[in-house]
N, C-alpha and C positions, 0 to 999 in steps of 0.2 A: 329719735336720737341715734339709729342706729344707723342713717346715711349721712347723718353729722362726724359723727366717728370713723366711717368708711372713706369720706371725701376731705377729711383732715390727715388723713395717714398717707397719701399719695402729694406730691409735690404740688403746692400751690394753695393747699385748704381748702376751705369749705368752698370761698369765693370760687376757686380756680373750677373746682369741682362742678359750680353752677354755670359756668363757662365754658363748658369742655360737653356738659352735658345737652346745655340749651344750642350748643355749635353743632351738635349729634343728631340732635333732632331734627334739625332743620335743615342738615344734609341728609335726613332719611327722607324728609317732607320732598323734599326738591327732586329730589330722586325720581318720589313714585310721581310726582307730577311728571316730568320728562318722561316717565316707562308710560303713562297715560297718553300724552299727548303725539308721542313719535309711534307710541301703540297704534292710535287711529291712521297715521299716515301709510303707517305699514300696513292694514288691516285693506285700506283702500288701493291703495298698491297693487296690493295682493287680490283683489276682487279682477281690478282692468287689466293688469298685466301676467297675473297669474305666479311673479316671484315680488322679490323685494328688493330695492336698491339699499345696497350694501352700505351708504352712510347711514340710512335709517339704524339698519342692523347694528352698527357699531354704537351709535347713539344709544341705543336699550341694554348694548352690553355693559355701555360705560356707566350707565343708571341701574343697569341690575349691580353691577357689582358697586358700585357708591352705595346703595341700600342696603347690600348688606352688610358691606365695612362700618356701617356706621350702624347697625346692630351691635354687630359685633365688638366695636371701638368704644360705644356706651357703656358696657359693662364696668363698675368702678374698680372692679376688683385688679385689671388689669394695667400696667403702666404703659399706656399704649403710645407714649413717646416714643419708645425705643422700638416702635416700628414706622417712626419717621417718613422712610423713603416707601413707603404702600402711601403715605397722604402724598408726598410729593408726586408718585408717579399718577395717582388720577387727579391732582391738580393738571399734568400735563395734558391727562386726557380729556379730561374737562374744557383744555384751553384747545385741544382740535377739534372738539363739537361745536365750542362755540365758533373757531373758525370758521369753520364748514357752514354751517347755518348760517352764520351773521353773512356768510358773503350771498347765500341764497336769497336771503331772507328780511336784512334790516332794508333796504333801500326799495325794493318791489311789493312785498305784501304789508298790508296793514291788520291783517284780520289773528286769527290764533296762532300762524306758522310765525312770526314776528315775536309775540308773545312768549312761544316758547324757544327761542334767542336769547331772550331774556333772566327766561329761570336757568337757562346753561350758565350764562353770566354769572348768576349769583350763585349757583353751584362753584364755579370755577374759583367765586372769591371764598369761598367759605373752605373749601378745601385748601385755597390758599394761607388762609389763617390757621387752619388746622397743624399745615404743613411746618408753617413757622414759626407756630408755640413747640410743634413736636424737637425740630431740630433746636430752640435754645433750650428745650427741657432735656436734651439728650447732652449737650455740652456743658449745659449748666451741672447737670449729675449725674456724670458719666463715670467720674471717682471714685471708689467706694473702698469699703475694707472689707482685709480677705474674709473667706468664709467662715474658717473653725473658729481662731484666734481673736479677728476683728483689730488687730495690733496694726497690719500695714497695708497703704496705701496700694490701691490697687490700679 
């Protein structure tokens, strides 16, 4: 009862709550997938050439940090609408990894580099969704009344 009551006190209900949460998850899931799979390219990399090429790199930072925004964004206690523009800026980032890869990647190989093109894609849309439930929840109730009184419009 008691994340029925947590996820009804935040804008949207219960539903919203099931929504916000299953969209959490699954930008955590995609995450480590992508820290997996750009993990091995780096790993190999790193064995023949002895450094790493620096899209790899950016690729792990943009999933390391997607993983843990979406820890951290899960929490219900939080209205994490009203950090909007953190979902919008790794939507952006999201959309230069899939850049970068899809131009590597979709039309030349068919094996797991291809594949994980793919999970960036879906990363890119989920944090796109993220992005623009956050901004109509943020315009939708951005209003409020003041603090002591609660009398005016703030």
């Amino acid at each position: 009862m008691a994340w029925r009551e947590t996820g009804s006190t935040s804008h949207g209900g219960f539903a919203g709550f099931l929504v916000h949460t299953v969209i959490r998850f699954f930008q955590f899931v995609l995450a480590l997938t992508v820290l997996g799979l750009y993990g091995q390219d780096i790993n190999g990399q790193r064995k023949i050439a002895g450094r790493a090429d620096g899209r790899w790199v950016f690729a792990e930072v943009v999933g390391g940090l997607s993983a843990i925004t979406a820890l951290i964004f899960a929490v219900p206690f939080f209205k994490t609408y009203k950090a909007f523009g953190w979902d919008v800026l790794l939507f952006f980032l999201w959309v230069v990894v899939f850049g970068i890869f899809g131009n590597l990647y979709i039309k030349e190989s068919p094996g797991r580099e291809r594949s994980a093109v793919w999970v960036d894609l879906a990363n890119m849309l989920l944090w796109f969704i993220s992005a623009l439930f956050g901004v109509y929840m943020f315009f939708k109730f951005r209003r409020g009344r003041s603090l002591h009184t609660g009398r005016a419009t703030v």
